[in-house]
N, C-alpha and C positions, 0 to 999 in steps of 0.2 A: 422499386418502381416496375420491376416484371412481374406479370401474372405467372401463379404457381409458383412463385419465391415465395418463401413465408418465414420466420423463425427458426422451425426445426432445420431447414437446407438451409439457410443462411449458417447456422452455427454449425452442420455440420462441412460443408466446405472451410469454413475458419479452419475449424479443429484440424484437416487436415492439411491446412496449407502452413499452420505454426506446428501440426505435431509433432516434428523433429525436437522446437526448443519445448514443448511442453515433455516430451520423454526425457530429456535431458536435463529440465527442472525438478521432474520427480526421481530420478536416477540424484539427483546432491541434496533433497530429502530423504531419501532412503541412507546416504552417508550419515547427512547431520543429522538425523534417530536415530543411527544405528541398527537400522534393517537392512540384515542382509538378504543380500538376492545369490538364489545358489546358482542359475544359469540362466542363458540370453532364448529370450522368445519372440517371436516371428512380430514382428511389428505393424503390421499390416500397412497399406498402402500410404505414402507420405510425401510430400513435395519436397524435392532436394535444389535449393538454390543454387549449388555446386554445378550442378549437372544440368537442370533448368528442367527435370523432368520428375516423372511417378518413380518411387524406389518403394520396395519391399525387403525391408533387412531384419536379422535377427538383433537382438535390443534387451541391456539389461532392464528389465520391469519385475516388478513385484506381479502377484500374483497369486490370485486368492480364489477356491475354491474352480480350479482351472481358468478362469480367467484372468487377462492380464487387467492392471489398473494403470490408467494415466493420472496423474493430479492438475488440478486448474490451481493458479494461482489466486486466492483471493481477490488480490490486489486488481485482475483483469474481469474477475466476473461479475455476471448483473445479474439483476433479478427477471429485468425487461431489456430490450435492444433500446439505445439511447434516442435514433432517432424512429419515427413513426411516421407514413406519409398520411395516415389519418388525419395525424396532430397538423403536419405540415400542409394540410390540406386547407382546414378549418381556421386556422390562426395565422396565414401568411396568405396562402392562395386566394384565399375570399378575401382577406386585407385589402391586396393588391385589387383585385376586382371591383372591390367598394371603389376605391379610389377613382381607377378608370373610369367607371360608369360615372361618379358623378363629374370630374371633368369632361367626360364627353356628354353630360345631360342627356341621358340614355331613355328608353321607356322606364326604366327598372327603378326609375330615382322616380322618391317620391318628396312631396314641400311638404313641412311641419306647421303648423301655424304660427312659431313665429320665425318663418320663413328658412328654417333649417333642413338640406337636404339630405336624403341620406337615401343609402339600398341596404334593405335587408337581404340576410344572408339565405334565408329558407328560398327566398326568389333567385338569388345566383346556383344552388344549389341544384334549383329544377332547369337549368340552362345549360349548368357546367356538372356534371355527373362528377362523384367522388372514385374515379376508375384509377387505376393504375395509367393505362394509357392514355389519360387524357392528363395525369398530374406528370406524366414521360416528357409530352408533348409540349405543356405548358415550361415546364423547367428548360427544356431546348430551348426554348425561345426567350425564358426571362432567366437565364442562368443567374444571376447576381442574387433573384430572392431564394433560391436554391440555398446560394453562398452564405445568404444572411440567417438562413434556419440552420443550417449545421455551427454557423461561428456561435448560436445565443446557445445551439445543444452543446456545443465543446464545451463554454464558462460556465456553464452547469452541471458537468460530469463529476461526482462521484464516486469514490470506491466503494463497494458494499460495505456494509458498517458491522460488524459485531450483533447489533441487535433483531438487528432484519433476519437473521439467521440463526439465532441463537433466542430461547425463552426465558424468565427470569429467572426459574427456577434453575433449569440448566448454568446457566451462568455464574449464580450464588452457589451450587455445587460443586463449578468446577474450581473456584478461590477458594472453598471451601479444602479443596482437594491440597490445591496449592500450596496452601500456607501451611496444614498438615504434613506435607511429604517437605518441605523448606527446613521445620522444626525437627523430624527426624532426623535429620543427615546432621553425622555429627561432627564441628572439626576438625579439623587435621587432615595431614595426607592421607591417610587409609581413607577416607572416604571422599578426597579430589574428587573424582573423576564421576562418582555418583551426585556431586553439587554441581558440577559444571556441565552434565547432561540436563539438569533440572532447569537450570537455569535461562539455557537455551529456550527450554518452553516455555518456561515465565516471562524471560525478555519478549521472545515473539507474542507473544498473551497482551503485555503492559503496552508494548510501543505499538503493532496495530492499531490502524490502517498509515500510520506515520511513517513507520519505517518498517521496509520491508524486505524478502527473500534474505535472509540470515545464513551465510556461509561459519562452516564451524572450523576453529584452528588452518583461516587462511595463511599459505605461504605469500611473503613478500621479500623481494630484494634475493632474488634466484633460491630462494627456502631457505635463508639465513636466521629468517626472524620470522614468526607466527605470531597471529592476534586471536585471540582465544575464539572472539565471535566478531563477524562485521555486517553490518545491516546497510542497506541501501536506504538514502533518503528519500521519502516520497513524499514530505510534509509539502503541502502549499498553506498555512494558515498560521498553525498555531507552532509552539517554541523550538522545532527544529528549521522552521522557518526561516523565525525570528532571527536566528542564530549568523545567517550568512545578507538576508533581505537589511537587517537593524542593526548586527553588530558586524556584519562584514564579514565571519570566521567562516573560512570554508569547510565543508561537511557535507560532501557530496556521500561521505560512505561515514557512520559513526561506528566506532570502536568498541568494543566492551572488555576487559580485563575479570575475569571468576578469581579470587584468592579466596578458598577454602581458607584461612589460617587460624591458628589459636591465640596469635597474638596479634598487637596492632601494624597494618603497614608502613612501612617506610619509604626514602628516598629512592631504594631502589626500587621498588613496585610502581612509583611516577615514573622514573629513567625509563622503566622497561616498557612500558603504553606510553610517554613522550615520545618515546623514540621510533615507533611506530607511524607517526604523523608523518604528514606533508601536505603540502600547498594543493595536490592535485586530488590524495585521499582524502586530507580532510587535518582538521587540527584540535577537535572535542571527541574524547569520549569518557566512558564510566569504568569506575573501577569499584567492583561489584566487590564484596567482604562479608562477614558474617557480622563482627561488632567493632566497636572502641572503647579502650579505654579512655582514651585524651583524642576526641573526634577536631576539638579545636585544632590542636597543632597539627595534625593532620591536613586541615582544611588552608592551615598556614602556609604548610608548604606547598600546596596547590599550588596557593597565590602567587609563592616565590616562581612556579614553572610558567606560569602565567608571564610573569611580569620578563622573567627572562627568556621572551616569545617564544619557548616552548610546548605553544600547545594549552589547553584549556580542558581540566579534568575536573569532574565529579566523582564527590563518592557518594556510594548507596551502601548502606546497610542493613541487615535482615529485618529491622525493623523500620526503616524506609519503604522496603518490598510490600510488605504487610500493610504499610499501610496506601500503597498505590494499589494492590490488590483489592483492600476495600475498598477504594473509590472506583475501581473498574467493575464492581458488585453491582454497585447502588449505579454504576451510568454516569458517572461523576467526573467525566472527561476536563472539564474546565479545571478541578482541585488537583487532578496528575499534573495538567501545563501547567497551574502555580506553582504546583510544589519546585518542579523542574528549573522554573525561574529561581524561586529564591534559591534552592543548592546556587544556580550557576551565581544571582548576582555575592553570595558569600565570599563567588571565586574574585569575581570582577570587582567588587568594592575593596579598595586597598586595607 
């Protein structure tokens, strides 16, 4: 609502006043790639809540073509600013104006013939200017419709979506890519650590905009115990939702376990992602693998860690991936959340 605010200062004051944790987000993406950064560069000006003032410090960043890079998170950016005082101008402020006038049977109210009043908006319009300062003015004075355009903008907000940003071409080449570099890497431990960097992409790829900011090989319980990947939930809708909203199971951070192996997993491979959980982190996650022989008993003994309340695991296999990767091709977001359902109800049906 101030004149000469617009978009580009709005976002760039933002950026400066979270740059700190935006450096410090792209600083645990450049770990979980694995790019390194060979030295710290001057950060330019950034609000330190520490200190409650401007700081100017040197900062590991990437760094490309002499300039540094910051990264935005997905999960915070928009295409447009969510609210608009245009929008709140037209669809609330002239609302309210309707109303008024015709309670106070104003010049502006006109009778319809069968006897219905009404004011049009092009006449409140030429009364009431669409200014900054006059929408300043009115919101002083009527704060609560202010209140009621931001609370309908909040149940509305959005993460950018994949498609918005992405073309379909792009998109069918990047599965394309995926499931190609999946099929080469070959079992076994020689090639660990080349699956479990792969993976990381795919997982971030498949669960977007659901779950987000992906730490790689977190420590927990003072770095006794590592969880290969942990993802933050951001679901509001659909099956990681579901998960805490329908079934109660908390999962504030879901899990991920990589087993490169040649052969099928066993007991220990649940113990060691069971053991993992907890009530505050969370009590589901996936234990990602190449194949099965006997996927049944496998999925059996789920059920027994399940039923002996520890914890609720799925498994995925390469040819699981493969095929969530096709449905993230075609757009096909609803056949990911089935599929997701029935793995888990496998676990949950006795």
């Amino acid at each position: 609502m101030v004149e000469g605010i617009g978009p580009d200062k709005i976002s760039d004051i933002t950026t400066r006043l979270i740059k700190k944790k935006l450096m410090e987000y792209t600083l645990d993406q450049c770990i979980l790639h694995g790019i390194v950064i060979k030295s710290k560069v001057a950060s330019g000006y950034f609000w330190d809540q520490s200190s409650q003032s401007w700081v100017d410090e040197y900062f590991q960043l990437p760094v490309y073509h002499g300039e540094r890079i910051i990264l935005v998170p997905k999960a915070i950016a928009r295409i447009e600013f969510s609210c608009n005082y245009q929008e709140y101008y037209g669809k609330y402020i002239l609302n309210y104006l309707q109303a008024e006038h015709i309670n106070a049977n104003s010049s502006l109210v006109h009778t319809l013939k069968k006897g219905k009043k009404v004011v049009y908006k092009k006449d409140l319009k030429e009364r009431y200017a669409c200014s900054k300062e006059y929408i300043y003015k009115f919101s002083k004075k009527h704060p609560d419709i202010l209140d009621k355009y931001k609370a309908a903008k909040a149940k509305r907000l959005k993460v950018i979506s994949d498609k918005e940003i992405t073309t379909d071409l792009d998109l069918k080449d990047l599965v394309r890519y995926l499931i190609a570099n999946l099929k080469a890497v070959n079992p076994g431990n020689a090639e660990a650590g080349k699956y479990h960097d792969l993976m990381i992409g795919i997982m971030e790829f498949i669960f977007y905009p659901y779950l987000i900011y992906p730490t790689k090989e977190k420590e927990i319980h003072e770095g006794r115990k590592r969880i290969d990947i942990t993802f933050t939930n951001a679901d509001t809708a659909l099956f990681f939702h579901r998960l805490y909203a329908i079934n109660g199971i908390p999962c504030n951070f879901i899990m991920i376990e990589c087993k490169n192996y040649t052969n099928d997993l066993n007991n220990p491979e649940l113990d060691q992602l069971s053991g993992r959980f907890g009530p505050n982190k969370g009590l589901f996650g996936f234990l990602v693998c190449r194949r099965f022989q006997d996927k049944k008993l496998f999925i059996q003994r789920c059920k027994d860690t399940a039923k002996d309340n520890r914890g609720f695991i799925v498994a995925l296999d390469d040819d699981d991936i493969i095929t969530i990767l096709s449905y993230k091709a075609k757009k096909q977001e609803e056949e990911i959340d089935k599929l997701f359902n029935d793995r888990f109800r496998e676990v949950m049906m006795g």
